[in-house]
N, C-alpha and C positions, 0 to 999 in steps of 0.2 A: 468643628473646624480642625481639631487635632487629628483627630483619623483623616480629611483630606492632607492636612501638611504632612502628616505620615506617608500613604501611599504616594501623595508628589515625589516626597523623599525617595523611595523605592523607586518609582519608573524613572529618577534621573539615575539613579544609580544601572538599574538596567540597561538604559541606551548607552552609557558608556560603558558595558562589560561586553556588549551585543559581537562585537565585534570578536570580541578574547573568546568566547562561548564557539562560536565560529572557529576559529581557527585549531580549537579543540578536538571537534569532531573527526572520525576518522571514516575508511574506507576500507571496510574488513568484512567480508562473508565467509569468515572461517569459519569451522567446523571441529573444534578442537577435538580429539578423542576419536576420531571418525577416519576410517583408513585411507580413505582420500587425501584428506588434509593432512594427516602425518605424512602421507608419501608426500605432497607438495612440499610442505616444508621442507623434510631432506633436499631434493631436487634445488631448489633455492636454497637453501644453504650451503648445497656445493657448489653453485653454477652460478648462482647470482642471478637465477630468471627461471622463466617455466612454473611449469606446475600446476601456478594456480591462474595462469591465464593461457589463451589459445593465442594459437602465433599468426604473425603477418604475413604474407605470402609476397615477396618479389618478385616481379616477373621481366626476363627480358627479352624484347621478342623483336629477332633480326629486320630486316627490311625483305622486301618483297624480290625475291631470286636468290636468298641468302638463307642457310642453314648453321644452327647450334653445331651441327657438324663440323669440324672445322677449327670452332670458334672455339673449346669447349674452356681452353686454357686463360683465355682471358677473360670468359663470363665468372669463370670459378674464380679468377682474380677481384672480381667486380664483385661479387657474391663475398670472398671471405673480408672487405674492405670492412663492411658490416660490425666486425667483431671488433677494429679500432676506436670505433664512435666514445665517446663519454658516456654512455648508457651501456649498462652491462648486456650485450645480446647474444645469442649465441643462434649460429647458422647449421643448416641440416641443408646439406645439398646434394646433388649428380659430388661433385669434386671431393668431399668425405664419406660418402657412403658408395662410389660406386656402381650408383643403380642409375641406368636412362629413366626412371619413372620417372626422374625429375625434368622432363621434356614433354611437348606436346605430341601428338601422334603426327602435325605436319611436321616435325622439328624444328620449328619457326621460333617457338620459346621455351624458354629455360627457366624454372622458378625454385625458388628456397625458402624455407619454412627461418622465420627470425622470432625466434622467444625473448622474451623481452621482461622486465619485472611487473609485478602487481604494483597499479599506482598508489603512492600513500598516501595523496590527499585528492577530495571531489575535481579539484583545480590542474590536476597536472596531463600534461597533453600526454597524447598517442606517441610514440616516437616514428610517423608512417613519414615525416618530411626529412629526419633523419637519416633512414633508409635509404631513401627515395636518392637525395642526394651523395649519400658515399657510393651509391649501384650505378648510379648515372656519372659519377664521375669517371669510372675507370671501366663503364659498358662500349665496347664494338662501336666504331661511328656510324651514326644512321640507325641504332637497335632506341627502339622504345622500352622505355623502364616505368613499370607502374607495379601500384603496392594494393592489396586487399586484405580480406583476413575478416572475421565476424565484430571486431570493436571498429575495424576501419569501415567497415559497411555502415554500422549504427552511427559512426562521429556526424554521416549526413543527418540523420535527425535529431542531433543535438545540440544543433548549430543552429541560432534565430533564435532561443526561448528567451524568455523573460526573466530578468533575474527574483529572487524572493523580495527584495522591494518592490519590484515592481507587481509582481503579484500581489504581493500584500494590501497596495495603496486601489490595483482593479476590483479585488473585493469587497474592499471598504467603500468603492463607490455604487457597487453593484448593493451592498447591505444599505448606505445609505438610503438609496432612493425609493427600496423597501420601506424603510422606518421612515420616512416621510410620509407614504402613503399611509403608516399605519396610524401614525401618529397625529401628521399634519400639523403639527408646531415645533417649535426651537427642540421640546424632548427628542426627536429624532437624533439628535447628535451623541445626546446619554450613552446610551449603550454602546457607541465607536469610543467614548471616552473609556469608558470601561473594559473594551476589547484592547484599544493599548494598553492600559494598565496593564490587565492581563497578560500580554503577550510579555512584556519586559520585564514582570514578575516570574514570568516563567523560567525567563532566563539565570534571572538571580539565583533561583532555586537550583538550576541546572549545573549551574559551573561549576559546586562541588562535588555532583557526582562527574565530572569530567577527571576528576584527578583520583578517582578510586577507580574507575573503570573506563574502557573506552568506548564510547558513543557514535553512534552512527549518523552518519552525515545526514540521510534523512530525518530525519529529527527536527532539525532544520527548518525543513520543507513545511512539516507537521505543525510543531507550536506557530509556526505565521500565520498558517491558513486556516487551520483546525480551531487552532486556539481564537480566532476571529470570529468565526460560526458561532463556538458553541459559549464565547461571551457576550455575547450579541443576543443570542437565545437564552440565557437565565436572564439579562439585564432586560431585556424583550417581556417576559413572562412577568419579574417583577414590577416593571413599571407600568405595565397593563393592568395589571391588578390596583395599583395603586391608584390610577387614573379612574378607574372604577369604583372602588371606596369611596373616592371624591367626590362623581359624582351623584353618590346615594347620598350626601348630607356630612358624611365626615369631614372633620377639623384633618389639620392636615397629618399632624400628631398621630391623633386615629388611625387613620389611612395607610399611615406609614407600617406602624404596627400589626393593624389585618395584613397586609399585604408580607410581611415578616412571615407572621405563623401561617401561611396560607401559600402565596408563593414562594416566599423563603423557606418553605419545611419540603416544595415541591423540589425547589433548587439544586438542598440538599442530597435528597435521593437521588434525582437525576445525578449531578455530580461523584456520587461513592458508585454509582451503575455502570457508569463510562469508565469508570479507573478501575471498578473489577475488571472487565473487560481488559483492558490491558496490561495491566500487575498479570494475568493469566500468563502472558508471553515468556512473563518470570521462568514457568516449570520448565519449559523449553532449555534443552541443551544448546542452544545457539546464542552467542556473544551478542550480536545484532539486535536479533532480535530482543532478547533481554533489557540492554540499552533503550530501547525503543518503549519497551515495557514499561520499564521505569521513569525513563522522561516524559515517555508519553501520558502516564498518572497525574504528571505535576502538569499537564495541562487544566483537567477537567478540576483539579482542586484549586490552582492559583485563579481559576473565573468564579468556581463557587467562593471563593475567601473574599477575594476582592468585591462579587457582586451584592451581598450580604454584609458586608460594610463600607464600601465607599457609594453604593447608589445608594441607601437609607438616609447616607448623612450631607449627598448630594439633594434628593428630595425633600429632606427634613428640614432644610436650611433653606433653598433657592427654589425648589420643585414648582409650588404653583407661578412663581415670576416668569421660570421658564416654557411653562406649559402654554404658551400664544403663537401664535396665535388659534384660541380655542374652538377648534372648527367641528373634530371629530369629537364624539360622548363616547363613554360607556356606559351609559347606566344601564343600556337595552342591551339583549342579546344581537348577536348577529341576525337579520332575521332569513336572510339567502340562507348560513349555515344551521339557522333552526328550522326551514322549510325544508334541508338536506336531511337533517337527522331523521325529521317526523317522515320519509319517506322510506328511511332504512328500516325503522321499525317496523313501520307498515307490512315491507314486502320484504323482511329477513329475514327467510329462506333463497327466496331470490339473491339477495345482497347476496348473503352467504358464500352459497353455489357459485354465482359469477365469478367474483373474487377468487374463490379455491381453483377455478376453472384458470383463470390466469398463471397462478401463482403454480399449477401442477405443468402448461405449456411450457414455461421459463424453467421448469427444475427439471422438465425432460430434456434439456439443452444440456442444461446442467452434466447429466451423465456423461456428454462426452468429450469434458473437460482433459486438458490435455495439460498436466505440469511442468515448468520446463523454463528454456529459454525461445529467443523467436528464432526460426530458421532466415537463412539467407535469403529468400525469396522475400522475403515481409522487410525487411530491412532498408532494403535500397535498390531503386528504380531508374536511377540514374545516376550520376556523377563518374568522377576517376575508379572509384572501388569498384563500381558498381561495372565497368564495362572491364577491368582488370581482372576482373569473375568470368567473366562473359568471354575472354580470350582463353580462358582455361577450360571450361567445361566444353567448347567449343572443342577444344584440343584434345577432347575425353579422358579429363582427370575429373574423379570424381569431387564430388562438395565435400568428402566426408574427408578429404584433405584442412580442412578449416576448421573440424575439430579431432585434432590425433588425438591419439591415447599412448598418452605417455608412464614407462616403465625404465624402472629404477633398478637396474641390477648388478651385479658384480660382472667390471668389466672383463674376466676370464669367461665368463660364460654366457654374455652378451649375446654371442653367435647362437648359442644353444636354445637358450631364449627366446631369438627372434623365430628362430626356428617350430620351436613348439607354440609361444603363441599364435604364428601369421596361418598357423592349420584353424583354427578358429572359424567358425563360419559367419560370415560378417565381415571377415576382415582383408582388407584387398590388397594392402601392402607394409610390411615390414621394411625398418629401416636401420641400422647400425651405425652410429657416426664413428670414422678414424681418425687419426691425425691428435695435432694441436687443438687444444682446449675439449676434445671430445670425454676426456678421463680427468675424475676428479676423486681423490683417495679413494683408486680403484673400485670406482661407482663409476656408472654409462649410462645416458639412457635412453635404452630401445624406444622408436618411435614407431606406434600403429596405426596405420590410415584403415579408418572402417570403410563400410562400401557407402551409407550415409549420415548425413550429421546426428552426432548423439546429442539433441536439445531439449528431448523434452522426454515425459513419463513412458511414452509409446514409443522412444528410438533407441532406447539406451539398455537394450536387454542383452546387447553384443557387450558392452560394458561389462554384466554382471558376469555373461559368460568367460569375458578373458580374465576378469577377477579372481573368478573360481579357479581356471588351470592355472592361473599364476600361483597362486595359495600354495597348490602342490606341484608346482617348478622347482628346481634345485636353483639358486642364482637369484631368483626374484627377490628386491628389498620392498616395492611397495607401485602402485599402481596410482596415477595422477592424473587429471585431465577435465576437461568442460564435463563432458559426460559421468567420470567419478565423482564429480560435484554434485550433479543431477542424483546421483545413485547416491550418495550419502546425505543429502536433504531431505529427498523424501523420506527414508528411514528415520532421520532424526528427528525430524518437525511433523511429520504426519506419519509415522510409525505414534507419535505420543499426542496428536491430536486427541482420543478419546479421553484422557487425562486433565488436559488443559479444559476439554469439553465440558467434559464433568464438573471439575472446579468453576468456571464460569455459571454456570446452570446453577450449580445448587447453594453458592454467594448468592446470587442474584436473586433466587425464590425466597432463600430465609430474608433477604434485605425487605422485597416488596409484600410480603407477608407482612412484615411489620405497619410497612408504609403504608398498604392499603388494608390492611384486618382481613384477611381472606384468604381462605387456601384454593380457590380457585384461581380467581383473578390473576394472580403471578404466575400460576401454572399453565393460564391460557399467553400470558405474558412471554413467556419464554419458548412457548412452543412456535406462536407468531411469528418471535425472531426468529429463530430456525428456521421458519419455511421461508420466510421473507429473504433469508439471506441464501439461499439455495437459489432462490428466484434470480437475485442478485449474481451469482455465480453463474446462471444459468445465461445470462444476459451478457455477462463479459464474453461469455462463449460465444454466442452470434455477434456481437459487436467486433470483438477481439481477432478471438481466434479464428472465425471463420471469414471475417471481414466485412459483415453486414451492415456500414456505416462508417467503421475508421476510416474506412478510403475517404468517402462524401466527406467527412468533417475536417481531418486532419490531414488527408493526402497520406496514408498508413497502409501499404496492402497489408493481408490479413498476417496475422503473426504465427499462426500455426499454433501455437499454445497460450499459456497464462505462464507468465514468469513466476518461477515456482515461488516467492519468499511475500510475491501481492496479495493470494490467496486469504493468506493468514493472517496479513496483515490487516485486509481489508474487514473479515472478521474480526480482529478484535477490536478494530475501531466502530467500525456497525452496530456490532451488538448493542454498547451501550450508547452509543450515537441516538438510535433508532430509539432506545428504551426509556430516550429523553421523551419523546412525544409521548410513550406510554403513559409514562406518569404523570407530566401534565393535563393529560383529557383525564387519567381516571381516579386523578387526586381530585376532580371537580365532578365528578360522576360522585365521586363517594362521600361528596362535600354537601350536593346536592341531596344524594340520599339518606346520610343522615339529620338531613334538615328537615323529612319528612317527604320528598317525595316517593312515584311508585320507580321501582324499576326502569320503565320505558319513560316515565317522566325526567329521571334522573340522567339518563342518557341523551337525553333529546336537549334539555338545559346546559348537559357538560359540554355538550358537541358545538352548540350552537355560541357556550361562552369563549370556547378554545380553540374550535375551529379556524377562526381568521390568523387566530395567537400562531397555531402549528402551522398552516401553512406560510403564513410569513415567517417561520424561524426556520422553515425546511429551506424556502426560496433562499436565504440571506447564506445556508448552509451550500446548497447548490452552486452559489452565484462564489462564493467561495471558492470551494470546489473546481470549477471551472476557470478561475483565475490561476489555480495549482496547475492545471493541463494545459494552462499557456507556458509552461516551465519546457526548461530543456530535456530533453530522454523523454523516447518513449514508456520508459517504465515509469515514470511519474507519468506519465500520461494516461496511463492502464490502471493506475493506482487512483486515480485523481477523477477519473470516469466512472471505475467501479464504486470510489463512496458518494459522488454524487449522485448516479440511478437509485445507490440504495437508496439514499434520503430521498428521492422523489415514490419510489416505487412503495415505501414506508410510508408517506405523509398523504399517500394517493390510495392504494387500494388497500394496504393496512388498517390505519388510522382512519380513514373515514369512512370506510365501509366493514370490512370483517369488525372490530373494534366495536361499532356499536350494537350489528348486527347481533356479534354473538353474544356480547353480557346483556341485550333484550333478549336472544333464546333461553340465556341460562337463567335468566327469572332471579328469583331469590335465592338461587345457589352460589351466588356472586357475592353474597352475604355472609357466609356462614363460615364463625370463626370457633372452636372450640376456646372453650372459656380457659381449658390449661394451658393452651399454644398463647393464649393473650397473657394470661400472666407470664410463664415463662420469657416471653419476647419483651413484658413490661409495658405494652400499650394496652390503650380502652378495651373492652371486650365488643364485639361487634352484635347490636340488636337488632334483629331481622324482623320489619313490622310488616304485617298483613297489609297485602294488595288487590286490588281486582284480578282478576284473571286476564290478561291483556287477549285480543283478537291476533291470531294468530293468522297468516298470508304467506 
């Protein structure tokens, strides 16, 4: 009774911080160290904008018999009104720089690039109504004024989502009616009890890494949905076992207890497998991600703490009163999932081959992954942005106006600059702002229009090339832009992927070595994930990037790439996600086989006991998942896709076929622990007892 009035204690405490937790979070993809982001910074510090966002584009486009021509003095009026607004902006136009580039080729419209600040919370608008209305105020009568730009394009699909309550309470109905099926009595609510605890334990934990560090808004997003999954799935696991114990004859006492050392040691590992995976994020030179890292850890530990003492003492107390109405047993195995297993043994070479035959289509996808952000065509289909586009390109200005490359240099030699960069091949036009507000302690900065948008790993080589001749410019203080973001991510997060790689890999092999007494088994363990998760990459490519389904589900044309920061993400949530089900089927494979059975026996008994357990804890994971991609943004929506196929594409041709497939090929080598690596590690030694020689197919 004391450990429930304890944890009660704790979730009121957490529903009432939930909110303060929240308002903590920030909205930062810096890059500290990384020449990108020191030149944005500069830029913002003098200007009060730029840098580290891409600008809005106004446009005013005369009436029909009417030319910019003419007009030029009162659009430039209309255009500098911009810089009076309450939001620090700063305008690039025809009327400070000089150049008709800022005209269409009918001269119909006139448009101005408005830099504008990086928002500092998830919460704070665009300033495109802003705009809209200081340009319409003092535009030509009769001229139409409309606003675009790559954030004004995305606001349409970020508009309609579902707030994280409300996600939260669609997966929890979506998990429920899983655990009802699986359960069929009042226990079905268990493990949603458990999932709240968890979620608002998370938070407790959270809020004092808010005041040592800053935290990423998605985070947020993460412990609601994540954290609902994957305490849903340990309370899942233990209460299944438990109901099983019962019904073999155990007191309830008993039962409790088996299911402790048995589920709860599976819990365990599962839980320290997922927070390797993301503590990894740690090595990573990026804030965010870091943040993510770290909070993201104190998901998979506050479900394992909480699940491991408040359902024990929930069961131990109330369990069998709750368990009615008692329709569904355990005492039997599954016998569909032990009719499944004894067919993979059979024919496991088949299983095999099939399997790999998938998972090698999906990773040839894979290769031609594209990092980055989405271009303008995947964005938006329709609305005001969207045809505000559509009057410029139309007018043959290129797209790569939506994402300039902006350059920071000494205003004396600004001209010279513009000069030597716009020789650059790639790059269509230079620009120089004069006047008021264009100089800020004798800093300026040059703006480059490539010929197109730099969003992703494949567009943004003119980037690196104007980088370089800036390097060796006289003038130049630092180079900023969407595209030097692109260029300094990739370098920093997947320049040291192999690192994180590594670390991830070889925690993960000495943990499951332990777990399971084998120096195979976690080595087949880990290579799984890897390909599994290739596969998974390989998928968001034809889903994503190339548009094979976003359109049908979401109304999404294709996005041209993978937003570069989901990648990473989605690995290192994955990995240990996925290496949940690992260890639940082959804690019971080795639970079986050290109880005496063969091999193929022990596979066939683990599959057939865990089977239903995995896929109901993938489905509740999924159902989940899909609650997160009712969210607003497309990039939660790519984020929230990519970990739901993996859990399905895991719990499907992973887990149920290669899984048993291959530790029935591997025979008794799935056994075999040197007796020093058991000592040293401090668990059992592993006895590898004679078997038949199974029939091989």
């Amino acid at each position: 009774m004391m450990v429930v009035l304890g944890w009660l204690l704790i979730t009121v405490v957490g529903a009432s911080i939930t909110s303060t937790v929240n308002n903590r979070l920030t909205v930062d993809f810096s890059l500290p160290g990384q020449p990108g982001t020191e030149a944005a910074a500069q830029i913002t510090e003098a200007f009060g904008n730029g840098g580290n966002t891409v600008p809005l584009l106004v446009t005013v486009t005369m009436p029909e018999g009417q030319t910019v021509t003419g007009n030029e003095q009162q659009i430039g009026d209309a255009f500098a009104t911009v810089t009076r607004a309450e939001v620090p902006l700063r305008v690039l136009d025809e009327a400070n720089t000089g150049d008709d580039a800022f005209r269409t080729e009918d001269d119909r419209t006139a448009y101005a690039m408005v830099f504008y600040p990086f928002p500092d919370s998830f919460s704070s608008v665009l300033p495109v109504d802003v705009v809209r209305g200081a340009v319409s105020a003092q535009a030509p009568d009769g001229a139409t004024v409309g606003v675009t730009g790559m954030d004004a394009l995305a606001v349409g699909d970020d508009e309609g989502g579902n707030s994280v309550l409300v996600e939260t309470m669609l997966g929890g109905l979506g998990a429920l009616a899983v655990l009802l099926f699986v359960f069929a009595s009042l226990l079905a609510f268990l493990p949603l009890v458990v999932a709240a605890v968890s979620i608002l334990t998370t938070f407790v934990l959270l809020l004092p890494i808010t005041y040592f560090t800053d935290v990423s808004f998605i985070v947020e997003f993460l412990i609601a949905l994540v954290g609902l999954g994957v305490a849903i799935d340990y309370s899942l696991l233990f209460v299944t076992r438990w109901r099983e114990e019962r019904d073999h004859g155990r007191d309830n006492h008993e039962a409790v207890v088996t299911a402790m050392e048995t589920a709860g040691h599976a819990v365990l590992f599962s839980g320290i497998t997922v927070a390797i995976g993301l503590l990894a994020l740690v090595v990573l030179p990026v804030p965010f991600l870091r943040s993510i890292g770290f909070a993201g850890a104190l998901i998979p530990l506050a479900s394992v703490l909480v699940t491991l003492s408040l359902t024990p003492a929930i069961l131990g107390s109330i369990g069998p009163r709750v368990d009615w109405p008692k329709i569904r047993h355990e005492a039997e195995s599954s016998r569909g999932w032990t009719g499944w297993a004894r067919l993979v043994v059979r024919h496991r070479w088949v299983a095999a081959g099939a399997a790999f035959l998938v998972l090698g289509l999906l990773t040839v996808a894979f290769a031609g992954i594209k990092i980055g952000a989405a271009d303008s065509d995947s964005l938006a289909k329709n609305g005001a942005a969207f045809d505000t586009l559509q009057v410029l390109k139309s007018g043959g200005v290129t797209t790569g106006v939506l994402t300039p490359i902006e350059v920071l240099a000494e205003t004396d030699k600004a001209e010279s600059v513009a000069s030597t960069l716009g020789e650059v091949e790639g790059i269509d036009a230079t620009f120089v702002p004069t006047g008021e507000g264009s100089d800020s302690a004798g800093r300026t900065v040059v703006v480059l229009v490539p010929d197109e948008e730099t969003v992703n790993s494949q567009s943004v080589d003119v980037v690196r090339t104007v980088t370089a001749v800036a390097d060796d410019t006289d003038g130049v203080i630092g180079v900023a832009g969407l595209g030097a973001d692109q260029v300094d991510f990739l370098h920093a997060v997947y320049g040291n992927l192999p690192l994180m790689l590594g670390l991830i890999c070889l925690l993960t092999y000495v943990l499951l070595v332990r777990a399971f007494r084998s120096l195979l088994l976690p080595l087949k363990a880990v290579v799984l994930n890897l390909a599994s998760l290739m596969a998974v990459f390989g998928t968001m490519v034809l889903f994503w990037q190339e548009g094979h389904g976003s359109t049908a589900i979401f109304g999404i044309e294709a996005t041209g790439a993978v937003t570069f920061w989901i990648p990473i993400m989605v690995f290192a949530f994955l990995y240990g996600l996925s290496m949940d089900y690992e260890v639940f089927i082959l804690s019971r494979v080795r639970e079986e086989y050290d109880a005496g059975a063969s091999t193929d026996e022990a596979v066939i008994r683990g599959i057939g006991r865990t089977g239903r357990l995995v896929t109901s804890a993938a489905l509740i994971l999924f159902l989940a998942f899909a609650a997160l991609a009712s969210g607003p943004g497309t990039d939660i929506k790519v984020l929230a896709t990519g970990l739901g196929i993996g859990i399905l594409l895991d719990a499907t041709i992973i887990r149920s076929v290669l899984v048993p497939s291959l530790v029935s090929l591997f025979g008794t080598w799935n056994w075999k622990l040197p007796d020093r690596v058991a000592r040293l590690l401090r668990v059992a030694p592993s006895v590898v007892h004679p078997e038949d020689p199974p029939t091989r197919s």
